[in-house]
C-alpha positions as a printed NumPy array, in Angstrom:
array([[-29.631,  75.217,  89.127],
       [-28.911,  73.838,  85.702],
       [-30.873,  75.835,  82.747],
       [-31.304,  73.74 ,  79.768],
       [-31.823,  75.732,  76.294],
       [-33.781,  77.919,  75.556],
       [-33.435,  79.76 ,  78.757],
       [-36.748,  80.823,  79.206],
       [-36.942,  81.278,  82.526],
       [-34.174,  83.615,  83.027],
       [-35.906,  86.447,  83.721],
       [-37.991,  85.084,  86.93 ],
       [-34.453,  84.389,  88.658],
       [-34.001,  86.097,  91.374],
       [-30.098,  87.73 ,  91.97 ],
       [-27.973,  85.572,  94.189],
       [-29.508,  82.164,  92.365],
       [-27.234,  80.408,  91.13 ],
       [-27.94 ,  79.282,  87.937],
       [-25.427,  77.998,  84.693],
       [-26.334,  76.76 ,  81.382],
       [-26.801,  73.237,  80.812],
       [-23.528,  72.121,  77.826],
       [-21.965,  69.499,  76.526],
       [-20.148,  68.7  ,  79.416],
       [-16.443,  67.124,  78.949],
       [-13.684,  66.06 ,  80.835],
       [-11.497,  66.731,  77.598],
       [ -9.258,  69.776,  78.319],
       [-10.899,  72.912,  77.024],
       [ -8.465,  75.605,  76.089],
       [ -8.998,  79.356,  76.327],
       [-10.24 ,  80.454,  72.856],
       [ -8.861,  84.538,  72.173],
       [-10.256,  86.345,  69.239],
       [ -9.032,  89.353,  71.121],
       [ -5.522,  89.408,  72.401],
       [ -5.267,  93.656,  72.937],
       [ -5.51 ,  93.02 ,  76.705],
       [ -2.68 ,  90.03 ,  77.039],
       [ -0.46 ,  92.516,  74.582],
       [ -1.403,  95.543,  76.817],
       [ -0.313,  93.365,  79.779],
       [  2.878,  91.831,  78.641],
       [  3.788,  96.13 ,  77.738],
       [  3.067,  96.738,  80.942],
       [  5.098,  94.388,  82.864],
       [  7.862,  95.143,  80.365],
       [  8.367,  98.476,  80.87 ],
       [  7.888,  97.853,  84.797],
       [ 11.43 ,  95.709,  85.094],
       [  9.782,  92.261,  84.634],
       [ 11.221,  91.556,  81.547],
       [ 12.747,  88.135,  82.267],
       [  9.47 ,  86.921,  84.193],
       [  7.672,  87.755,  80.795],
       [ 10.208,  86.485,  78.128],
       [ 10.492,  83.127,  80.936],
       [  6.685,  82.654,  80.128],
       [  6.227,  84.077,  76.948],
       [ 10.296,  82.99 ,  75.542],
       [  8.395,  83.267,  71.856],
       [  6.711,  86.451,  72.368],
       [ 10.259,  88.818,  72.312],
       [  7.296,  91.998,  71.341],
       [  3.895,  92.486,  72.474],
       [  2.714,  92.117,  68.479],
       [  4.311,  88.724,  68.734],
       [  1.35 ,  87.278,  71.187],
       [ -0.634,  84.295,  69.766],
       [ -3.617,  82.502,  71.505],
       [ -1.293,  79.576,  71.805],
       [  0.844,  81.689,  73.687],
       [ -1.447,  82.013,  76.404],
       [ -2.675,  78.737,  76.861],
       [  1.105,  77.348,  77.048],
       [  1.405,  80.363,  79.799],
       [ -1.073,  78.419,  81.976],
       [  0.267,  75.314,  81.132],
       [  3.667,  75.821,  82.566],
       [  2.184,  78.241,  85.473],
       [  0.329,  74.905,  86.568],
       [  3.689,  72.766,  86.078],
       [  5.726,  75.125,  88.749],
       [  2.492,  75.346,  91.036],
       [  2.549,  71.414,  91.057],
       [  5.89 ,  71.501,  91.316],
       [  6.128,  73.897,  94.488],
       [  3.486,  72.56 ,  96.253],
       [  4.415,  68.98 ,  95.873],
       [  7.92 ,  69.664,  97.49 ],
       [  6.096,  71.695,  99.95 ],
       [  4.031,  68.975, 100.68 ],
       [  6.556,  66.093, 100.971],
       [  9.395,  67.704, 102.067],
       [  8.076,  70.609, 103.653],
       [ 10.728,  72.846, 101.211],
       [  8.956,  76.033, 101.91 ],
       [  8.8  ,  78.144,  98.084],
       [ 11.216,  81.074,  98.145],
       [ 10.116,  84.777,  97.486],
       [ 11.594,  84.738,  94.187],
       [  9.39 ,  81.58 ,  92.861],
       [  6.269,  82.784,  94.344],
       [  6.973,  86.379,  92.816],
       [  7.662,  84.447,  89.487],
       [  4.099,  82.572,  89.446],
       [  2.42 ,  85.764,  90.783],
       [  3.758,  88.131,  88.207],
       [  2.744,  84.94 ,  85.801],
       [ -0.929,  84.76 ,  86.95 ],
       [ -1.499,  88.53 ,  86.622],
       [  0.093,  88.433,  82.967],
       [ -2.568,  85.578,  82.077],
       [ -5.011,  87.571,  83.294],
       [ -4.498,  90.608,  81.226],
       [ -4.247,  94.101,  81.066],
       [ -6.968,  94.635,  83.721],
       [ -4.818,  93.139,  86.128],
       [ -1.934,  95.926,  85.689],
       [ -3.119,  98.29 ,  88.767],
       [ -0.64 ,  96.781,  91.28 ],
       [  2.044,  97.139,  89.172],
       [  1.088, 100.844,  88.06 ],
       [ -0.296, 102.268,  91.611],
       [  1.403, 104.381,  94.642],
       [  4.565, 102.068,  94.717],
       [  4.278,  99.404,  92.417],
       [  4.2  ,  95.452,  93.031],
       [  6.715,  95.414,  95.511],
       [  4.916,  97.898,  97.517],
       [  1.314,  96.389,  96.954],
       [  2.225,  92.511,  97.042],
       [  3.52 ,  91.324, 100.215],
       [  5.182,  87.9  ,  99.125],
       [  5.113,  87.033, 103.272],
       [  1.601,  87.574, 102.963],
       [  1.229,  85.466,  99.721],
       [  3.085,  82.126, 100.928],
       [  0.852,  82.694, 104.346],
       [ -2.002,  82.302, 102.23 ],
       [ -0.878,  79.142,  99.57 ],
       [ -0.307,  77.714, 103.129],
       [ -3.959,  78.312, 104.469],
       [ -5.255,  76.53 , 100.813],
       [ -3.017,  73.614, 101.241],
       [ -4.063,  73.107, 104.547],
       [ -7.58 ,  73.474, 104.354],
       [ -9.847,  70.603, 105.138],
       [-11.135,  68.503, 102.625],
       [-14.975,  70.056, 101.219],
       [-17.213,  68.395, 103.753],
       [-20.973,  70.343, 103.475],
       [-20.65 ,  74.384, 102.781],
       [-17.163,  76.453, 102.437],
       [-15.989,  78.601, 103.633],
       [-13.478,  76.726, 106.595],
       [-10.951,  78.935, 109.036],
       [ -8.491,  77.834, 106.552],
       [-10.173,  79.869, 103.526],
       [-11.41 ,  82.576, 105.961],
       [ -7.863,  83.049, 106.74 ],
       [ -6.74 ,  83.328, 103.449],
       [ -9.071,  85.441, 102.168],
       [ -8.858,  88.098, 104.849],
       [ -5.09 ,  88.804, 104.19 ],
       [ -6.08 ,  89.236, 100.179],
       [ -8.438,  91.951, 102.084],
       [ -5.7  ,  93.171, 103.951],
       [ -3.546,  96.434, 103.023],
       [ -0.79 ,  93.965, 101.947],
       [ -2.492,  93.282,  98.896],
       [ -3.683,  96.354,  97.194],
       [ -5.468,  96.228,  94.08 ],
       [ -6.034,  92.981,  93.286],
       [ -9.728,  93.036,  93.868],
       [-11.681,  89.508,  94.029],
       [-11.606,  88.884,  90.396],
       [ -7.875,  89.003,  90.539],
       [ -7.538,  87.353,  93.738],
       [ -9.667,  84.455,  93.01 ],
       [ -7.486,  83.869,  89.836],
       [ -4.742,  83.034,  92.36 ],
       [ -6.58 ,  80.83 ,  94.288],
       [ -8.303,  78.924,  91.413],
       [ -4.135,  78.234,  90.166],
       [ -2.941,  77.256,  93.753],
       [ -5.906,  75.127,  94.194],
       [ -5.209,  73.416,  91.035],
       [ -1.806,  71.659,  92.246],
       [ -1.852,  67.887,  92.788],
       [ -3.024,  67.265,  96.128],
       [ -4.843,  70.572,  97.058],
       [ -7.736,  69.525,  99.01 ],
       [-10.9  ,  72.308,  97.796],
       [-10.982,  73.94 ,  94.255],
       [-11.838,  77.164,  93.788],
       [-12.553,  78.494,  91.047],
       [-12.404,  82.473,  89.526],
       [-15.08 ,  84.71 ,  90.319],
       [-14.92 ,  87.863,  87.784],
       [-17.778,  90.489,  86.32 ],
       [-18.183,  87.792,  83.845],
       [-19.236,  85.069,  86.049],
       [-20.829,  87.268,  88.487],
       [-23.653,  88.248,  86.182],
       [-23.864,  85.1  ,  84.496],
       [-24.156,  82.586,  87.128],
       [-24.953,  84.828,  90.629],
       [-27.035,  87.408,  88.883],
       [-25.219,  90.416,  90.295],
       [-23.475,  93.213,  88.335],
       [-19.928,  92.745,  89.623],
       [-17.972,  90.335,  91.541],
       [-18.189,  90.942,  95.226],
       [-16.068,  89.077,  98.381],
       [-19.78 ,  88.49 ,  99.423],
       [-20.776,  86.453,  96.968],
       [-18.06 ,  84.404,  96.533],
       [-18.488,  81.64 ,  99.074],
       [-21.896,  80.961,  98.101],
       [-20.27 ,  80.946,  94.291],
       [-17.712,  78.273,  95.412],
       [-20.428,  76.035,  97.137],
       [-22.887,  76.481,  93.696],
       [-20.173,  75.132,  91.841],
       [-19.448,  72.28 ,  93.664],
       [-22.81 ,  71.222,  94.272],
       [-23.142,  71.876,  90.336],
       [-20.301,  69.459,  89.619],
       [-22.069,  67.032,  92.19 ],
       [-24.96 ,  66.72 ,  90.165],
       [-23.48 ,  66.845,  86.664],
       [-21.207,  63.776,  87.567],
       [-24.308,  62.002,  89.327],
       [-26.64 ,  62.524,  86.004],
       [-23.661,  61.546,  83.487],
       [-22.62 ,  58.228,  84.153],
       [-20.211,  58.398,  81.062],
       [-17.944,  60.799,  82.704],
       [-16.955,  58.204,  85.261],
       [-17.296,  61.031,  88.388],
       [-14.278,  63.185,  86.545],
       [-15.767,  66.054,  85.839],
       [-14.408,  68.925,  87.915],
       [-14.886,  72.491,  89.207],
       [-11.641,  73.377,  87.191],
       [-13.501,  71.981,  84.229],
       [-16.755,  73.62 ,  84.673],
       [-15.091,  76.863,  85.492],
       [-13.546,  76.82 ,  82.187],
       [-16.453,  75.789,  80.056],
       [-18.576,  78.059,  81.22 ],
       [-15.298,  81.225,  80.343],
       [-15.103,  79.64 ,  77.599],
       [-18.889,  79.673,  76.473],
       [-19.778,  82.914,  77.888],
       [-17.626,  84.255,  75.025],
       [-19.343,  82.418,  72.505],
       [-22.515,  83.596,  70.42 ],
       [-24.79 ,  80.52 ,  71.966],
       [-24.265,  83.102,  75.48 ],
       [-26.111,  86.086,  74.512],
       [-28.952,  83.95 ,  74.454],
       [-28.793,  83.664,  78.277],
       [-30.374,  86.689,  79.912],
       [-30.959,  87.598,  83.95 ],
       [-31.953,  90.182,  85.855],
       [-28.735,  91.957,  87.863],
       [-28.729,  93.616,  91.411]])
């Protein structure tokens, strides 16, 4: 369901609709815009003083201290995560060269740091990342998303079942399906992966499902809302030429939920 301004029926939704603001929809990138960068800084500390110095300065070569962290930092960060992920799946793909544990720790390590200081517990808990990230269990799963059948009617497939019962394994302790879903919105991005998915956070949760935090349950239904979304935005804007993408809604609607238009957009929460 797409809710034009002013949002006035909000309250009558009932949780588990799925609902998002109607916007000025794009197919021009839209970059991350951080007031706040406390929780990238906090990160970046974090991994520091945890041994994963060279994975942060390789992302980050400009940021040698956390006070040196701009917001152009971290949109470069996912800029060049993106350019290995196309990069390893592409030679997975053509030439079945199957990514080593050392480039899928890399890009792991890199998708955590992106997604800030809330995303330190695996590196902080019981035995650290090494202990709570099983990189077996990681290229087991990019191989699930890149094999997954093409969206035909409602996810989830066995593919995506698959993959998201090892994140719900003990092999990947906590991550959590806010963190989780960060990986598989990056994967899914590469050239030639055949089903976005897109990040499902606390955020998103009570914005667009109408449920107080982000829950394995709800994600599937999530995924399918935003593809039928991007169905329907494409059909009713001609001038987007059929473009317009789950990556690109999923980022507009980040991107406006931290703008002042959003607190105009209120729902009831289970």
């Amino acid at each position: 369901m797409l809710i034009p301004p002013p949002y006035t029926s909000m309250p009558a939704l009932h949780p588990d609709t799925f609902a998002i603001p109607c916007l000025n929809w794009t197919t021009a990138p839209v970059h991350l815009e951080l007031d706040d960068l406390g929780s990238f800084r906090g990160m970046f500390t974090n991994l520091q003083r945890r041994g994963f110095v060279d994975i942060c300065e390789h992302y980050l070569p400009n940021a040698k201290t956390a006070g040196m962290l701009y917001s152009a930092d971290i949109n470069d960060l996912e800029l060049q995560l993106l350019s290995e992920i196309n990069s390893t799946t592409a030679l997975w793909n053509t030439k079945n060269q199957i990514p080593t544990d050392e480039d899928l720790v890399r890009i792991a390590v890199g998708i955590q740091l992106w997604g800030g200081t809330t995303g330190r517990y695996p590196f902080i808990r019981e035995g650290g990342f090494s202990y709570n990230f099983s990189v077996e269990s990681y290229r087991t799963i990019l191989h699930h998303l890149r094999t997954s059948p093409p969206l035909i009617g409602e996810l989830p497939n066995a593919n995506l079942e698959q993959a998201k019962a090892l994140w719900c394994g003990d092999t990947f302790k906590y991550f959590g399906v806010s963190f989780a879903t960060k990986h598989f919105s990056f994967w899914s991005r590469a050239k030639g992966m055949p089903t976005a998915l897109p990040i499902y956070d606390n955020i998103i949760a009570k914005m667009v499902t109408g449920r107080d935090k982000a829950d394995w349950r709800h994600y599937w239904p999530y995924v399918n809302g935003m593809h039928t979304a991007v169905a329907q935005i494409n059909r009713e804007n001609p001038h987007l030429g059929g473009a317009y993408s789950v990556t690109q809604l999923e980022r507009q609607l980040f991107v406006w939920a931290g703008s002042s238009e959003s607190t105009a957009w209120r729902r009831e929460v289970a």
